[in-house]
C-alpha positions as CSV (number, residue, x, y, z in Angstrom):
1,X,197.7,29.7,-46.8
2,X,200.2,27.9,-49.2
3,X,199.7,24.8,-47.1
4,X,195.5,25.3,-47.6
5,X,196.1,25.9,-51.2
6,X,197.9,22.4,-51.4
7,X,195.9,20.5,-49.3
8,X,192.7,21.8,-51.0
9,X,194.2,20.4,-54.4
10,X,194.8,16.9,-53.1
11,X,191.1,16.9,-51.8
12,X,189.9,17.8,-55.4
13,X,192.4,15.6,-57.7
14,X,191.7,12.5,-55.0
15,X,187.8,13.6,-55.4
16,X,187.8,13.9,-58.9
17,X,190.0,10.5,-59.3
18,X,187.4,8.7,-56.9
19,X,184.6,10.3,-58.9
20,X,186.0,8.6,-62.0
21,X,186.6,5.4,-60.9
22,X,182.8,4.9,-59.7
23,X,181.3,6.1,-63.1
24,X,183.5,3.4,-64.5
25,X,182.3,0.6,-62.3
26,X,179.2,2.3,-62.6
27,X,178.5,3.2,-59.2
28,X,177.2,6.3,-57.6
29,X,179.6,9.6,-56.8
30,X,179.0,10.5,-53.2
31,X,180.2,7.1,-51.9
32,X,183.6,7.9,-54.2
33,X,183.5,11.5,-52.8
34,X,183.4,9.9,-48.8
35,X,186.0,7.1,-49.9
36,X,188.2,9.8,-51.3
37,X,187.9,11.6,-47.9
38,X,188.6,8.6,-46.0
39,X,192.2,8.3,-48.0
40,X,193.0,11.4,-48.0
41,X,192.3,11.7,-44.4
42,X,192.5,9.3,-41.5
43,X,194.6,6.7,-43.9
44,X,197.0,8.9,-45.6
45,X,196.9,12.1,-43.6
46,X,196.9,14.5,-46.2
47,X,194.9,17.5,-45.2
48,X,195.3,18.7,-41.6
49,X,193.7,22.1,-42.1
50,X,190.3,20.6,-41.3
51,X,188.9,24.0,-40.4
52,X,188.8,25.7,-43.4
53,X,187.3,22.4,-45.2
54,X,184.6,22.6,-42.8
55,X,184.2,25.9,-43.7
56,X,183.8,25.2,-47.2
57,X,181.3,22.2,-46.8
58,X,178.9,24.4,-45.1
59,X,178.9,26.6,-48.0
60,X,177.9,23.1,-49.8
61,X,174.9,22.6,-47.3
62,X,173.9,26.2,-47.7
63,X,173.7,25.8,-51.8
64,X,172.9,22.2,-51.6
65,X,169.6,23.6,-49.6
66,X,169.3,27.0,-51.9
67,X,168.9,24.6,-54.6
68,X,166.9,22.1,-52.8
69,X,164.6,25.1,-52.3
70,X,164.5,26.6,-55.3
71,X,162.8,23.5,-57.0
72,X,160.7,22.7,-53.7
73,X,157.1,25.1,-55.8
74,X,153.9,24.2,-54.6
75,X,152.5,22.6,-57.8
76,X,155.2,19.7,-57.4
77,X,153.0,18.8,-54.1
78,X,149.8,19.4,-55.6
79,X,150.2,17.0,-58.1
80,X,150.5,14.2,-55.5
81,X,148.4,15.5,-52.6
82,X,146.9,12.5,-51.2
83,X,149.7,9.8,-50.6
84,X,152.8,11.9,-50.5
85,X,151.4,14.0,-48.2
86,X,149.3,12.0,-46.2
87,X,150.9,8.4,-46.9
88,X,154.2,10.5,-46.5
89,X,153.8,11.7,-43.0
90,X,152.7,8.1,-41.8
91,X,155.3,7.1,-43.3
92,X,158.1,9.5,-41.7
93,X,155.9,9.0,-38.8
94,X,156.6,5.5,-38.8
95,X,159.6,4.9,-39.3
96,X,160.8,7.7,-37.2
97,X,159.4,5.1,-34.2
98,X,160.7,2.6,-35.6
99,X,163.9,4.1,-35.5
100,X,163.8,5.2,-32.0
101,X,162.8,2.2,-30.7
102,X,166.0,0.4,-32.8
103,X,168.2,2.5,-31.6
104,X,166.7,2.1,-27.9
105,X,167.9,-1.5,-28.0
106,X,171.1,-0.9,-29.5
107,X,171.8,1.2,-26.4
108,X,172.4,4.8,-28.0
109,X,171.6,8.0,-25.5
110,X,168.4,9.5,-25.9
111,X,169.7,12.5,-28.3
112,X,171.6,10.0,-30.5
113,X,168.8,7.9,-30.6
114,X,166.7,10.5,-32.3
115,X,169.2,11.8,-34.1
116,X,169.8,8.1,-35.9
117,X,166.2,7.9,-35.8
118,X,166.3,10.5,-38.6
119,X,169.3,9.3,-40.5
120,X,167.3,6.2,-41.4
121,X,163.9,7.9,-42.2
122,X,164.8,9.7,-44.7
123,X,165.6,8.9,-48.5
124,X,167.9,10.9,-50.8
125,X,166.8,12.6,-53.6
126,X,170.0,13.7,-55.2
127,X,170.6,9.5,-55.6
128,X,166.7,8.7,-56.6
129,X,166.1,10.8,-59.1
130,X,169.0,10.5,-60.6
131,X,168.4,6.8,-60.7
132,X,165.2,7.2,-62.4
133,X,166.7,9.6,-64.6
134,X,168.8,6.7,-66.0
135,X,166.3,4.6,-66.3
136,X,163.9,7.4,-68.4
137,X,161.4,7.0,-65.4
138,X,160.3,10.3,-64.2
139,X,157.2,10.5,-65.5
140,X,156.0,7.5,-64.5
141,X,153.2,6.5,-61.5
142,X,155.8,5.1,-58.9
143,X,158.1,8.6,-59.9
144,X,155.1,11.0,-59.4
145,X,154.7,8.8,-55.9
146,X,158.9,8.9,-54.9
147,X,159.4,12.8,-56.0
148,X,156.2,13.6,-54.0
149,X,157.0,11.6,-50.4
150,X,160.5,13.0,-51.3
151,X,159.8,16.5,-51.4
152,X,157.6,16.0,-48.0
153,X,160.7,14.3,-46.5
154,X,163.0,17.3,-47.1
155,X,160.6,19.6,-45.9
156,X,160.8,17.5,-42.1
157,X,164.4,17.2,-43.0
158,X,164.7,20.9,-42.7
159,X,162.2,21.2,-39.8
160,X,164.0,18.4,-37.9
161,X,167.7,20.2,-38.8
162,X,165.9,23.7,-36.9
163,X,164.6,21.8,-33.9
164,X,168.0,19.6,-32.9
165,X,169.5,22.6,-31.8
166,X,167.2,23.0,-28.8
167,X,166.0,19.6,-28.8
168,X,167.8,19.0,-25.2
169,X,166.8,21.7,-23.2
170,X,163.3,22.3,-24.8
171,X,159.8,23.0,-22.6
172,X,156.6,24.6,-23.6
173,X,158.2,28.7,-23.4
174,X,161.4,27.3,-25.3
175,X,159.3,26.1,-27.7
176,X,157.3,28.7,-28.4
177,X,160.3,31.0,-28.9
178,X,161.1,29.2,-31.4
179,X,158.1,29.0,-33.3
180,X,158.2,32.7,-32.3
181,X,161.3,32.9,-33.9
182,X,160.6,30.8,-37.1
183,X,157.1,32.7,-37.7
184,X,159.4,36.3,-38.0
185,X,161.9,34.8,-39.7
186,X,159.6,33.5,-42.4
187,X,157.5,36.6,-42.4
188,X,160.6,39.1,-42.9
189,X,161.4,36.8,-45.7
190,X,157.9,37.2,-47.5
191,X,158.1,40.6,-47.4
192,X,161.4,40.7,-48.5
193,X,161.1,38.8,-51.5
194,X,158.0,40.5,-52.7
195,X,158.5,44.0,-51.5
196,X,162.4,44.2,-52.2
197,X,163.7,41.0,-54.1
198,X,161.2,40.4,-56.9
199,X,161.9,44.0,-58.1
200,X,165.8,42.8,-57.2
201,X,165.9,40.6,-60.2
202,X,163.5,42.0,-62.2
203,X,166.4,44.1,-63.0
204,X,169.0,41.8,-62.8
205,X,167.6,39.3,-65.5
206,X,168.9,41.6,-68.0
207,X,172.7,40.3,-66.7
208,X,173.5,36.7,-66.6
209,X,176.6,38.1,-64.7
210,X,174.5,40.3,-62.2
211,X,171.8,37.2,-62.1
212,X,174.5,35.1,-60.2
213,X,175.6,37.5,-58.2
214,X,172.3,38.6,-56.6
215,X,171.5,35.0,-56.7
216,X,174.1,34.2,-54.4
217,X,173.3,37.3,-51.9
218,X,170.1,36.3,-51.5
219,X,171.1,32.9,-50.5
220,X,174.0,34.1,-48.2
221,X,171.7,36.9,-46.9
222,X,169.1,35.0,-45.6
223,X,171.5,32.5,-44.4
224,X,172.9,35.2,-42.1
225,X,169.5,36.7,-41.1
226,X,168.5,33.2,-39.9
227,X,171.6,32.9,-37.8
228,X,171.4,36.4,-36.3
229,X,167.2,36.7,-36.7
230,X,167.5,36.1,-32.3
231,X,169.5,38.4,-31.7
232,X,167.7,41.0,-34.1
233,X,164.3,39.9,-32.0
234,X,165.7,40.2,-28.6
235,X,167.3,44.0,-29.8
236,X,163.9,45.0,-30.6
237,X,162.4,43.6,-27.6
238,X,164.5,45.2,-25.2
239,X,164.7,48.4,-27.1
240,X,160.6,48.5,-26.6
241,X,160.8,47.0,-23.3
242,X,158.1,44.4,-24.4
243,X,158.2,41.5,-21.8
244,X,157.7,38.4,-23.9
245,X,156.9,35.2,-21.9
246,X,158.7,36.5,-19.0
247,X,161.6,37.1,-20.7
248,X,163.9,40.1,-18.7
249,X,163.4,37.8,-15.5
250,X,164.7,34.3,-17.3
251,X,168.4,34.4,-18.3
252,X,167.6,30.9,-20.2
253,X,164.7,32.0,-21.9
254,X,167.1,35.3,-22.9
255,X,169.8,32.7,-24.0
256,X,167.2,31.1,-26.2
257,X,166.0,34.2,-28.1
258,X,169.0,35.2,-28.5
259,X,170.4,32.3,-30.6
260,X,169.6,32.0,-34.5
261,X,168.9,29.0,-36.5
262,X,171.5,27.7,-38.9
263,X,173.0,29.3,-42.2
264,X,171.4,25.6,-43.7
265,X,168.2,27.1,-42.9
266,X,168.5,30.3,-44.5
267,X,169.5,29.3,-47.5
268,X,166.8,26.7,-48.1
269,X,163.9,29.2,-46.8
270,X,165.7,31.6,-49.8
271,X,165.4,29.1,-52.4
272,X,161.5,28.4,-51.3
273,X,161.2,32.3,-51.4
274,X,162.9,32.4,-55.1
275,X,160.7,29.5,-56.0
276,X,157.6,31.1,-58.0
277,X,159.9,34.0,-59.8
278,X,160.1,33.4,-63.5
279,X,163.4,33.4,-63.3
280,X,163.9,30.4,-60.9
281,X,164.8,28.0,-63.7
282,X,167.9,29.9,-64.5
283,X,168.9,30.4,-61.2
284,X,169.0,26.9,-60.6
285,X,170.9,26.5,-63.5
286,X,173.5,29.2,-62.6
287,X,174.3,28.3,-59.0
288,X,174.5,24.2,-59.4
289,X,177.7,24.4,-60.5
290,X,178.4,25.9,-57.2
291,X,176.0,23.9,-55.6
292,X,178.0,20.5,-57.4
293,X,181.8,21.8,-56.6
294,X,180.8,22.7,-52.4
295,X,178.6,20.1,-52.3
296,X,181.7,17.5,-53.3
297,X,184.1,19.3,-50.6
298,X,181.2,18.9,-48.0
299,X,181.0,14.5,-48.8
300,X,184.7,14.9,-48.9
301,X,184.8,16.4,-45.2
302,X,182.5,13.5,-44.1
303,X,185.0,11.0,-44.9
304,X,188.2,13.2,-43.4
305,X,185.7,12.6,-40.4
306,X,185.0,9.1,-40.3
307,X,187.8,6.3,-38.3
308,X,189.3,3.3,-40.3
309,X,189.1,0.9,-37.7
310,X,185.2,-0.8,-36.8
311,X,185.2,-1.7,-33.4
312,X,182.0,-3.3,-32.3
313,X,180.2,-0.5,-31.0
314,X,179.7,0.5,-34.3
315,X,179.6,-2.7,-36.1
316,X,176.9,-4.6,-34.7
317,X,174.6,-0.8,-35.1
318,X,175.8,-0.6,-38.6
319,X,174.7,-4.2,-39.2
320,X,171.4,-4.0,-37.8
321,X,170.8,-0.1,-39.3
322,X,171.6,-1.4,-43.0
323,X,168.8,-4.7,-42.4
324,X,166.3,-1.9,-41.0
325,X,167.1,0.6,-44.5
326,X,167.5,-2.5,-46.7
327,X,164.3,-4.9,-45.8
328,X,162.2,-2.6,-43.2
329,X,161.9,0.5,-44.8
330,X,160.3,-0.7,-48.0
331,X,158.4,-2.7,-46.7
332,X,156.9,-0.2,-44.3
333,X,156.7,1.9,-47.7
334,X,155.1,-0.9,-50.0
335,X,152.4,-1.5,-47.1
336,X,151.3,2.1,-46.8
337,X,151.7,2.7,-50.7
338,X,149.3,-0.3,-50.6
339,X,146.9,1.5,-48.1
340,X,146.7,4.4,-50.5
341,X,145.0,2.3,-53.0
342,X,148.3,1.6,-55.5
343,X,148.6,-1.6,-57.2
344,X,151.8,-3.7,-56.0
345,X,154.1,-2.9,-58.7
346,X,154.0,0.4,-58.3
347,X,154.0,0.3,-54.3
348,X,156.8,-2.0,-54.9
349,X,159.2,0.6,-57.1
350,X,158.5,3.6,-55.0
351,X,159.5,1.4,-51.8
352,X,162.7,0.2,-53.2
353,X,163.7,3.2,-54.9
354,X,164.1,4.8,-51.0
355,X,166.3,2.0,-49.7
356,X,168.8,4.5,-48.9
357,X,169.6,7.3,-46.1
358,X,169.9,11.2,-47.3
359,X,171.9,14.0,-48.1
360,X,169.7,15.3,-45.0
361,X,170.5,12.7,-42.5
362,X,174.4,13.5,-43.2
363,X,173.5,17.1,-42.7
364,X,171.9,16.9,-39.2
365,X,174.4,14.3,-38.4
366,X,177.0,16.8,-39.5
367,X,175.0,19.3,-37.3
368,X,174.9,16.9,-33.8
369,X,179.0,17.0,-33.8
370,X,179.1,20.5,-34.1
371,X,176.5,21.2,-31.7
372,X,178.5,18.6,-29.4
373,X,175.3,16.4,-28.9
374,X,176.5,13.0,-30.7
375,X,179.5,11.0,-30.8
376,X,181.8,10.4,-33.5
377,X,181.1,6.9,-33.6
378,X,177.4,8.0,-34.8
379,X,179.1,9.6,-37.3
380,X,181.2,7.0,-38.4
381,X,178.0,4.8,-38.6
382,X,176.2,7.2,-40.4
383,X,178.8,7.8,-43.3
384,X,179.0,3.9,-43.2
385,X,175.2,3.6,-43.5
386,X,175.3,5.7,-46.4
387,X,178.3,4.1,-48.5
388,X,176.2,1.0,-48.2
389,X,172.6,1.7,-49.0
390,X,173.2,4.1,-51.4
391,X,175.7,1.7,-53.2
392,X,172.8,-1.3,-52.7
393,X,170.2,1.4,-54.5
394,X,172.0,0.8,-57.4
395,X,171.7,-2.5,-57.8
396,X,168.4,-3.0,-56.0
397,X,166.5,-0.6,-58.8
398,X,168.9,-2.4,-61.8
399,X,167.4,-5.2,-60.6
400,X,164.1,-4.3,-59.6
401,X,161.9,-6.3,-62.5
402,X,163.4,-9.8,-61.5
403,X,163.6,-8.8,-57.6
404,X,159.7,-8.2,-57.6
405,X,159.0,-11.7,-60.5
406,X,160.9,-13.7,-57.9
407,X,159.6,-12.6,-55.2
408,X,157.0,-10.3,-54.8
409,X,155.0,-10.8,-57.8
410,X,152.8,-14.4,-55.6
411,X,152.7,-12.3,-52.3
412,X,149.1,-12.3,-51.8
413,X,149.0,-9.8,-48.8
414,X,149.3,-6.8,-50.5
415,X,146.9,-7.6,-53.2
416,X,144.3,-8.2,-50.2
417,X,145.0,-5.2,-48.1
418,X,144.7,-2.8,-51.5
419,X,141.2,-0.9,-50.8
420,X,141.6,-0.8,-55.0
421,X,141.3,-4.0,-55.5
422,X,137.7,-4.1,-56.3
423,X,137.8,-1.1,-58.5
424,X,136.5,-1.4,-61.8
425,X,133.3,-1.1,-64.1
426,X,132.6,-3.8,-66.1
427,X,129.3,-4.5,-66.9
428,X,128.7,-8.3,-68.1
429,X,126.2,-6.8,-70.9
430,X,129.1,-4.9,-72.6
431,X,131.9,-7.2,-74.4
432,X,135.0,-5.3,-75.3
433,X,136.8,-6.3,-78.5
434,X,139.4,-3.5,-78.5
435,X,141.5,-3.6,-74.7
436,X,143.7,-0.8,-73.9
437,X,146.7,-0.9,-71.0
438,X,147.7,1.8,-69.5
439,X,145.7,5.2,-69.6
440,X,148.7,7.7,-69.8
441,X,149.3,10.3,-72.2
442,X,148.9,7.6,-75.5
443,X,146.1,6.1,-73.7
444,X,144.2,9.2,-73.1
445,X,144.4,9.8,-76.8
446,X,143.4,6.0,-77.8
447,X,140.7,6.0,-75.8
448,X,139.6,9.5,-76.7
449,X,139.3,8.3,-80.5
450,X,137.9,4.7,-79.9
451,X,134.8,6.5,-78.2
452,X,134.3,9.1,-80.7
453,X,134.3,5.8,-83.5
454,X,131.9,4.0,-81.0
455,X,134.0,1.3,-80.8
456,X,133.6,-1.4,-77.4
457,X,136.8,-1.1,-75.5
458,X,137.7,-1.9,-72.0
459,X,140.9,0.1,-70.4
460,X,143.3,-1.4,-67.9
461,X,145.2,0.7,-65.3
462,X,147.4,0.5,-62.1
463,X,146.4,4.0,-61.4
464,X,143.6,4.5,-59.0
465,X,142.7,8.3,-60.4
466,X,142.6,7.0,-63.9
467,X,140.2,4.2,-63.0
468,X,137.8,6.3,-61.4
469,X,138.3,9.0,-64.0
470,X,137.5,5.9,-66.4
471,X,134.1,4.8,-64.1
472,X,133.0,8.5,-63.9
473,X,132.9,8.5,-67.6
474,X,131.3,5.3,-67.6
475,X,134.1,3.3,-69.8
476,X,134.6,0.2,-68.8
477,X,137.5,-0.3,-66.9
478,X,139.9,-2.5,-64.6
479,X,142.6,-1.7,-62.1
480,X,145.2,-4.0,-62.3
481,X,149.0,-4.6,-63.5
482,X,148.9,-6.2,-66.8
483,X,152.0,-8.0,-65.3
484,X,150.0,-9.5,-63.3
485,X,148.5,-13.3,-64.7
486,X,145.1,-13.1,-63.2
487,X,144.3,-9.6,-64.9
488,X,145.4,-10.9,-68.0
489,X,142.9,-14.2,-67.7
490,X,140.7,-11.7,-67.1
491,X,140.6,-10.2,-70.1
492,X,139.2,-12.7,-71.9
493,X,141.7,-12.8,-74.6
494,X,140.2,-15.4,-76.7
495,X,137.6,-12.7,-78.0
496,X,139.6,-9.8,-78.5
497,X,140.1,-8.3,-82.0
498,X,142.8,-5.6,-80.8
499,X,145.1,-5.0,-77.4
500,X,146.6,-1.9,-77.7
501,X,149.3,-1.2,-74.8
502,X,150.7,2.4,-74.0
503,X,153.2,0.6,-71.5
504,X,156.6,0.8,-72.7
505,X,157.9,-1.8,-70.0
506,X,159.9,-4.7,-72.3
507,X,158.8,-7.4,-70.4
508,X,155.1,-6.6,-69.5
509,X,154.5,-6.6,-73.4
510,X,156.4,-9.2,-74.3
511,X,154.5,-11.5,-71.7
512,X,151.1,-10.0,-73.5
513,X,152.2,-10.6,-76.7
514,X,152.6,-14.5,-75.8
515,X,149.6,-14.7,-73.7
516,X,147.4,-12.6,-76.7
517,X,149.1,-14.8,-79.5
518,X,148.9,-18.3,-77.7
519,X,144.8,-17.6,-77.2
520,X,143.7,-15.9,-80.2
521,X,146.3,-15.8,-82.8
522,X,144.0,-13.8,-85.1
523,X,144.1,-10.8,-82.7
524,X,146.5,-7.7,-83.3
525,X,148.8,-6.7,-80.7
526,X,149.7,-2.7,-80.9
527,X,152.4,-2.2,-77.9
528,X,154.9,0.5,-76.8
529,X,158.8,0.9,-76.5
530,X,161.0,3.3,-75.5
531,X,164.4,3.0,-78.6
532,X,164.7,1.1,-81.5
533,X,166.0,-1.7,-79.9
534,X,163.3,-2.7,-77.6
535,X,161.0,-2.2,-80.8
536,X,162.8,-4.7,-83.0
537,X,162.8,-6.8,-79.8
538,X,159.1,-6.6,-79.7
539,X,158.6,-7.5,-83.6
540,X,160.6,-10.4,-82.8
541,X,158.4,-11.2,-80.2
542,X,155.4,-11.2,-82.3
543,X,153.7,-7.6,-82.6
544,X,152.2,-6.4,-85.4
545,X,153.2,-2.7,-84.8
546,X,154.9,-1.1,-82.1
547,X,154.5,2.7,-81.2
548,X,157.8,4.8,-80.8
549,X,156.6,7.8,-79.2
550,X,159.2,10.0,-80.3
551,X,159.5,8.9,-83.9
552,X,155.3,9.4,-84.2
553,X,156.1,12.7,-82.6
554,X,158.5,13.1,-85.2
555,X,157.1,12.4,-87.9
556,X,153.7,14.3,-86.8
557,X,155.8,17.5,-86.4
558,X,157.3,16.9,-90.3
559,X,153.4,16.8,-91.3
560,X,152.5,19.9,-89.8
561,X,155.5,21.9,-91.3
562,X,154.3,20.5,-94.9
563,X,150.7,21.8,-94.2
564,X,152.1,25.3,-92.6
565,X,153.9,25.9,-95.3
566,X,150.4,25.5,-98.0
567,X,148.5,27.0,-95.4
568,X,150.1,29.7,-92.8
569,X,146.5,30.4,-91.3
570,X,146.1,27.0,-90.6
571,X,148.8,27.2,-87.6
572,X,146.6,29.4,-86.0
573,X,143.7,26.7,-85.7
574,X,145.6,23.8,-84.6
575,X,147.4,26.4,-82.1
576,X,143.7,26.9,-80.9
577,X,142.5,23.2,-80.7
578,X,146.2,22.5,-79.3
579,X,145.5,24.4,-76.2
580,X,142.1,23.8,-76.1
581,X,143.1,19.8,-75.9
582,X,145.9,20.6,-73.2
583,X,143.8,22.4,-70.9
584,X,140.7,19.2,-71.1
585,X,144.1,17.0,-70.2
586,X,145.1,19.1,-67.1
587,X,141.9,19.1,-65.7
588,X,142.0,15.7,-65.1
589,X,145.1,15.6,-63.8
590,X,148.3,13.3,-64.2
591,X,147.0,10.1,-64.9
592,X,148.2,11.7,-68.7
593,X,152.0,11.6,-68.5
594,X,154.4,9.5,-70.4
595,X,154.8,6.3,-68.4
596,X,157.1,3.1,-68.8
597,X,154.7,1.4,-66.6
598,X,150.8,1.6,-66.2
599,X,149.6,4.8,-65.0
């Protein structure tokens, strides 16, 4: 125990020391975490008590999944129905294949080819959305599109860790025990949650102590009815004597109703189940500090897993898996984005956001060498794989603006195969003298005004569902990326009186700033930042006022509190109109959010 006690100290200080050293260079944790394994494993030898860790890391998977669960609610999906659940699955589809037939030629079995198949499908969301946290991004279009096909991915993720267990040995009967199986499991958990649970922590909310607790046994309660739910099943069967699919006369069909799914799967189906309680916010926020510390032990383990020395059976696989993450993958992403209808900026920052392998793919890796069905030096590629793209993610989206101006920006393919292209309303008769970019939140409310003063304007969007929002109402309208030259000479800037842009990327305004000033120097250019910086950046550039969101939100707040305080009934009516104007926005769905890009 002492020994334990020791070892599990080095792991942490050598985590936390690893941990601190990539925030400095400004890189992201999990690598450090694996590195820190690697050290304190194969290369210094450190921890030999690799049971216990192993142990503990599956307690990380179990909360990592909880959690995973927990923010996985059905209105996350809805918002962005048609490409990340249908552009999604072709895309997993796709790349699946594409990853089989890789693999095929790099000369893996037929289970490790499926099982690295999935490792490079897949995209993390812990790395992604932290990145576009960074980067004050999550509301935007591309965002919406990543959390969407992200949220789709772990759902396969999980369905893909449940099948790999049988995946050898499966056939038609097999198969439908485990559906069997699954379609129990999931309806003992519905009744559960409303009939026991939901009553459960009704009670508890009133404890922030007893909140915790309950929230961790539900998690490791569901986790050990999923890996027992078989043998609960085949108990009741025999007890009844009910002869499923021939059951009493197969031994293997016996074998495989008898054996659960994994305490992964549990958890996760318990955080899906906790999902739509009112209280799910501060679960999440109580078990993620668990959910941090296992999780850190559990990319820790990978790396007390992983060899030092790269022999060329895992090399030359490495090599080729990275160039099929790195340049395949978005591409694939970008094309089928492009299918969707999205302009090619946006297609372009949702398919290099996912330049990376997942949590997930480490999990099911993790899963195939316990389940004896992979080799080690799969998982050596794997941990590999993910040091390197998720380290290139970094840099890729830091650098995404001059990435996609270099090289992307004159790719004509894209802009052809977009069935958007041609969307617009803009009848010759009507000549705008007041343009707006970018029909978000601001826009919404520009545009709102403008038509209640009568005023000719013409509304630019990389949004699909705002343009034909826009041609439903009849304004006059153009898809397109203001970054994008040929929209802009499109705009016919020489008779514009006002461009008013609720885009708050730098460099898109500053280019319409030049463009609008060098044509008609007379016309007034109202543009968007971010921070004070950007702004004065701007007015350097040549606008004549730039909106600050926050600081109008500000000061708009300050101006209410000066009436309230004249006039206490007149909270009341703005209240009113308030919800009134909230519920008109969420009707027309998301095109209304805060965006640093178009959208």
């Amino acid at each position: 125990m002492a020994n334990f006690v020791l070892e599990l100290s080095a792991l942490i200080i050598l985590a936390t020391s690893f941990g601190f050293i990539a925030k400095v260079l400004k890189q992201p944790l999990i690598p450090g975490y694996i590195l820190a394994g690697i050290i304190i494993g194969p290369v210094l030898g450190l921890v030999t008590n690799s049971e216990i860790i192993a142990g503990m890391s599956e307690i990380g998977i179990a909360f990592f999944l909880f959690v995973i669960g927990l923010e996985l609610t059905v209105t996350k999906l809805k918002d962005v129905l048609s490409v990340s659940l249908l552009g999604g699955t072709l895309q997993i589809l796709t790349l699946f294949l594409f990853g089989l037939w890789t693999a095929y030629f790099l000369g893996f079995s037929n289970i490790e080819m499926i099982y690295l198949a999935l490792v490079v499908t897949f995209s993390s969301t812990m790395v992604v959305v932290k990145l576009l946290s960074d980067k004050k991004e999550l509301d935007t279009l591309h965002a919406r599109i990543i959390i969407g096909i992200l949220l789709l991915e772990d759902v396969f993720a999980v369905f893909a860790l449940s099948t790999m267990s049988i995946i050898e040995n499966i056939n038609p009967a097999i198969f439908l025990i485990a559906l069997f199986k699954g379609a129990i499991f999931l309806l003992g958990t519905i009744v559960i949650i409303v009939y026991v649970m939901q009553h459960l922590f009704k009670f508890a909310a009133k404890s922030q102590e007893l909140l915790l607790l309950l929230s961790l046994s539900t998690c490791f309660f569901f986790s050990l009815m999923a890996v027992n739910i078989g043998q609960i099943i085949a108990y009741l069967i025999t007890s009844f004597n009910f002869d499923f699919l021939g059951l009493s006369s197969s031994p293997q069909l016996l074998t495989s109703l008898r054996s659960g799914f994994s305490i992964a799967i549990g958890a996760f189906v318990a955080g899906v189940g906790l999902a739509n309680l009112p209280y799910n916010i501060e679960i999440i926020s109580k078990v993620r500090p668990l959910k941090d510390f296992f999780s850190t032990i559990f990319y820790v383990s990978l790396g007390l897993s992983i060899g030092v020395k790269f022999g060329e059976n895992v090399l030359v696989p490495l090599i080729v898996l990275t160039l099929f993450v790195v340049l395949l993958k978005p591409f694939v992403i970008m094309f089928i984005c492009t299918l969707f209808g999205y302009a090619k900026k946006p297609s372009f920052q949702t398919a290099i956001s996912l330049t990376q392998i997942s949590e997930f793919s480490l999990i099911i890796i993790a899963q195939g060498i316990i389940l004896g069905q992979i080799k080690n030096d799969v998982l050596v590629i794997a941990i590999a794989l993910s040091i390197i793209t998720i380290s290139s993610t970094s840099y890729l989206s830091k650098y995404e603006d001059w990435i996609y101006n270099k090289l992307f920006r004159r790719i004509m393919l894209f802009d052809k195969l977009s069935p958007s292209k041609n969307l617009e309303y803009f009848p010759e008769k009507i000549k705008s003298n007041i343009i707006v970019i970018g029909y978000n939140r601001i826009g919404y409310s520009v545009v709102d005004k403008l038509k209640k003063l009568r005023k000719k304007i013409l509304v630019v969007d990389f949004n699909p569902e705002a343009i034909r929002a826009l041609i439903a109402q009849k304004i006059p309208c153009i898809y397109g990326d203001i970054s994008d030259l040929e929209i802009i000479e499109r705009l016919e800037l020489k008779g514009v009186k006002t461009i008013i842009s609720t885009v708050s990327d730098l460099a898109d305004n500053k280019l319409l700033i030049t463009k609008l000033k060098h044509e008609n120097n007379k016309a007034v250019a109202i543009v968007t930042a971010l921070d004070v910086p950007e702004a004065l950046e701007l007015y350097d550039a040549g606008a004549d006022y730039v909106i600050l969101p926050h600081f109008i939100g500000g000061e708009h707040v300050s101006l209410l509190l000066e009436d309230f305080s004249k006039n206490i009934k007149k909270i009341l009516k703005i209240k009113t109109a308030h919800i009134d104007e909230l519920q008109k926005r969420h009707s027309f769905g998301n095109h209304h959010h805060m965006n640093r890009n178009i959208g």
